[in-house]
N, C-alpha and C positions, 0 to 999 in steps of 0.2 A: 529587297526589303526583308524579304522572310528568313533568309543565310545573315543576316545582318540580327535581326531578331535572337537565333538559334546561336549567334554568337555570344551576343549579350547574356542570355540564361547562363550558357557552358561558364562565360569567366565568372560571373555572377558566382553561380555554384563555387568554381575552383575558390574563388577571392572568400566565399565561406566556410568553406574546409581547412582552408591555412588557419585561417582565424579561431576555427574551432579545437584544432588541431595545437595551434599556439597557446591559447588560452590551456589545456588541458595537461600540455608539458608545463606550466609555470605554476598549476594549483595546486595547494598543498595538498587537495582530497582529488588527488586526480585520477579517471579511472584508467585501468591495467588498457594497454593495446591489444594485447598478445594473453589468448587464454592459459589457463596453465597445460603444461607440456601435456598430462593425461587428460584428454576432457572431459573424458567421462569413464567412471568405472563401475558395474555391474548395471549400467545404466544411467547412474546418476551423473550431474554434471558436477566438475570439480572444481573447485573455487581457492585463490591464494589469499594470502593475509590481506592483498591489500583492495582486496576486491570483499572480502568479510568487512573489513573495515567502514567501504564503500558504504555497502548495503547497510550496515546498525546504524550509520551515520547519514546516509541520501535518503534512504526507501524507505519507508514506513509501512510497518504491515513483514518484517522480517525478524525471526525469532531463532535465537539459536538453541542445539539441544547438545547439550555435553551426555554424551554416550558413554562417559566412566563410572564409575563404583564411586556410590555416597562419600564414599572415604577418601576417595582421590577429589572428587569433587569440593567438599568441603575445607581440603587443604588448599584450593586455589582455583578457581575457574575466570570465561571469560565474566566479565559484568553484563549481568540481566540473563545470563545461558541461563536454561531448564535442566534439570538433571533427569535422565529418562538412563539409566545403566541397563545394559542385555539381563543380566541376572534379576532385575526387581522392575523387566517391562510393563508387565499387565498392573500394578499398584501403583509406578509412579506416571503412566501412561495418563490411569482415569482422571488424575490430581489434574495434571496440565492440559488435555485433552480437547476444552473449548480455549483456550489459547491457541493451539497448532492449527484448529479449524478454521480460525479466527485469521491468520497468518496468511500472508503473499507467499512469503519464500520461509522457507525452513532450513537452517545449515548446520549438519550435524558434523558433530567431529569428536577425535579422542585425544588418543596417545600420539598421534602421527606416526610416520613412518611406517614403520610394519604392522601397526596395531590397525586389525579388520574391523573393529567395533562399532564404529562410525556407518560403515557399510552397512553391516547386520542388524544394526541401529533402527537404520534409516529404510531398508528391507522389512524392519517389523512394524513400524508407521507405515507403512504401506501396505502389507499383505494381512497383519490382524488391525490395525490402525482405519483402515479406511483411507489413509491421507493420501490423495493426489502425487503418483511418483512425481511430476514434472516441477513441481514446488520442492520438491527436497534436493536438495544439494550436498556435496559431502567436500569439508573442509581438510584436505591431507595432511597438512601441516598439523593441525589439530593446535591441542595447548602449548606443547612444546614451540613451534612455530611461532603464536602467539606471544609467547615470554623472549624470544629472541630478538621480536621486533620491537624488546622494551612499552610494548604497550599494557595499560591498566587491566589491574588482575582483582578480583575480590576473593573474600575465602568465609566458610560459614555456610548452614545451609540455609535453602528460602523455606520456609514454612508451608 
């Protein structure tokens, strides 16, 4: 009776794994399987478009921070990002500051690619910031990324 029992849970299980599994390849907000290739770099974990996407859109309590220069910022970022640039940290730091506290997860990001910004960013949120490394996340792809996957862009700065 008990091998008969311990049957039942195991298929139980498997017959809701398929199902979770099926349901997750057919959603349009479906989450990523497979993390991205780096997963973490200088510590932080590393997050794809469609796992950014995920989080602004599922999780509540996640805030992103564009790690570029006002200027770049202004010409185009994601919608809702924070602008925190390395160069004007500590001024636009204090501005957003109970928002970041405030925040589950935190995803910063830049220029993608080769641009470290994101890093250093997210390195300054944490060591003058006070912010909790394990909440911050750093986006590789960054803007650039962003704009390829044809998703919505604002431009202008937030007051």
């Amino acid at each position: 009776m008990m091998s008969k029992s311990i049957g039942q849970c195991f298929a139980l299980a498997l017959a809701g794994m398929i199902a979770g599994f099926s349901f997750n390849a057919v959603s349009p907000k479906k989450l990523p399987l497979v993390p991205a290739k780096d997963q973490t770099v200088q510590g932080f974990r590393m997050v794809t478009t469609d796992e950014v996407k995920y989080y602004l859109h599922e999780e509540k309590g996640t805030v992103l921070v564009d790690a570029r220069s006002h200027e770049e910022y202004s010409l185009g970022h994601i919608p809702g990002a924070l602008n925190v640039p390395e160069d004007d940290f500590e001024a636009s730091f204090t501005k957003v500051k109970p928002s970041l506290e405030k925040a589950r997860t935190i995803i910063v990001y830049c220029s993608g690619g080769s641009c470290s910004t994101s890093e250093i960013v997210a390195q300054m949120l944490r060591d003058k910031g006070g912010l909790p490394g394990d909440k911050l996340w750093i986006y590789s792809d960054g803007f650039p990324g962003w704009m390829r996957g044809k998703n919505k862009i604002e431009s202008g700065l937030k007051p």
